[in-house]
Each structure stands twice: as structure tokens, then as C-alpha cells.
N, C-alpha and C positions, 0 to 999 in steps of 0.2 A: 506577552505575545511571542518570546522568543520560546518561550517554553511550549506553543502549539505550534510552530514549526521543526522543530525536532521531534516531534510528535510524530509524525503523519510516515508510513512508510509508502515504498513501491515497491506492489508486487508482480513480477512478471513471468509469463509464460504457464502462464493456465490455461487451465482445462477450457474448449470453446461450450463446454455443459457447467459451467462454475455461477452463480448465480452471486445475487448483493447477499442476500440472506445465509448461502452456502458457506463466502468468504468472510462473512460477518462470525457467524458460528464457530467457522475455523480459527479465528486470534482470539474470540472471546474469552480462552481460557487464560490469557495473559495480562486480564485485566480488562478496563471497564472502553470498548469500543465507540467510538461518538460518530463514525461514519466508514462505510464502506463500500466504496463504488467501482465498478466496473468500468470501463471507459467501451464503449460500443460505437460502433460504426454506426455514422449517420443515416447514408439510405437501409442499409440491412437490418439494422437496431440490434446486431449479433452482437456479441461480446470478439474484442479486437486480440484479449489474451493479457491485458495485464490489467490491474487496478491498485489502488489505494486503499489504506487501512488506518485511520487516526485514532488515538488514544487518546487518553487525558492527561496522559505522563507520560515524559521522558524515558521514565523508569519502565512501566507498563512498555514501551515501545522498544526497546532495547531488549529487554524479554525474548518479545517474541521474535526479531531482528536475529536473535541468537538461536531462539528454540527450531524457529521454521525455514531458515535460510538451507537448499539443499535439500530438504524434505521429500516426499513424494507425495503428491498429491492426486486422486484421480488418475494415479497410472502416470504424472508428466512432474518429470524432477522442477520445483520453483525455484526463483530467487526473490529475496527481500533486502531491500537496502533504504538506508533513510533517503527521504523523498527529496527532490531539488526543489524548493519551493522558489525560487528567483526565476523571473520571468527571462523570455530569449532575448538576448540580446545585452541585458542589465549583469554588474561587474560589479560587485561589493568593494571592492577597491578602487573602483574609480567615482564613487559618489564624491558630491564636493560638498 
């Protein structure tokens, strides 16, 4: 399980034309993608500008973490950085 949390990247500051299938396309060459989502605004159903990218691997996700971080995409420099999967609020340090 730890191994599909260090998986999952965030990607921010995309294109508001970047689609699931566009960003899908785009990591794909860094190994095998298992999900790719945009995060959209609720009333507009528009893309907000950043989304998620998960792998199957660590390795596979580090990759591209390295390959695409800084890139240009569609005209708008990206960032990529591994994903915070810990919900708001929750402290890995302070579990009992």
C-alpha cells in the first residue's frame, strides 16, 4: 500500500485545454499509468489547472517526477511533485 502512495504524482498549472486522456498520454511514456485525473470545478465542470498522475511504481513515478517537472506544456511551464496523500488535518506523527 505504501508503494501506491508514492506512486501518485501532482500536477500543477495546466493548460485550462489539457484533458484526462491528453495528461494520460503525456506520462505514459514513463511507464505504465493507472489513473489520470483532472480535478474540475463543480458548477463549470472546467478543468481547475492541476491534476493527478498514478503509476504502478515508485520507479515509473520518479521518472517522470524528474523527466516533466519544469517542462513546457501547451505553451504553460508545469510542476510535478509527489502527491500529499494524508488527508487535512491528519499528522503522521502524531498517530497513537
Amino acid at each position: 500500500m505504501a508503494n501506491k502512495l508514492n506512486s501518485q504524482l501532482f500536477v500543477s498549472r495546466l493548460s485550462s485545454y489539457t484533458t484526462n486522456e491528453h495528461l494520460k498520454r503525456l506520462f505514459s511514456r514513463f511507464g505504465v499509468v493507472t489513473e489520470a485525473r483532472l480535478v474540475k470545478d463543480p458548477r463549470t465542470q472546467r478543468p481547475k489547472g492541476f491534476g493527478f498522475v498514478t503509476y504502478e511504481s515508485e520507479v515509473e513515478a520518479q521518472k517522470a517526477l524528474k523527466a516533466m517537472n519544469g517542462r513546457i506544456v501547451d505553451g504553460r511551464l508545469i510542476f510535478v511533485e509527489v502527491a500529499n496523500t494524508e488527508k487535512p488535518g491528519e499528522d503522521a506523527t502524531s498517530q497513537q
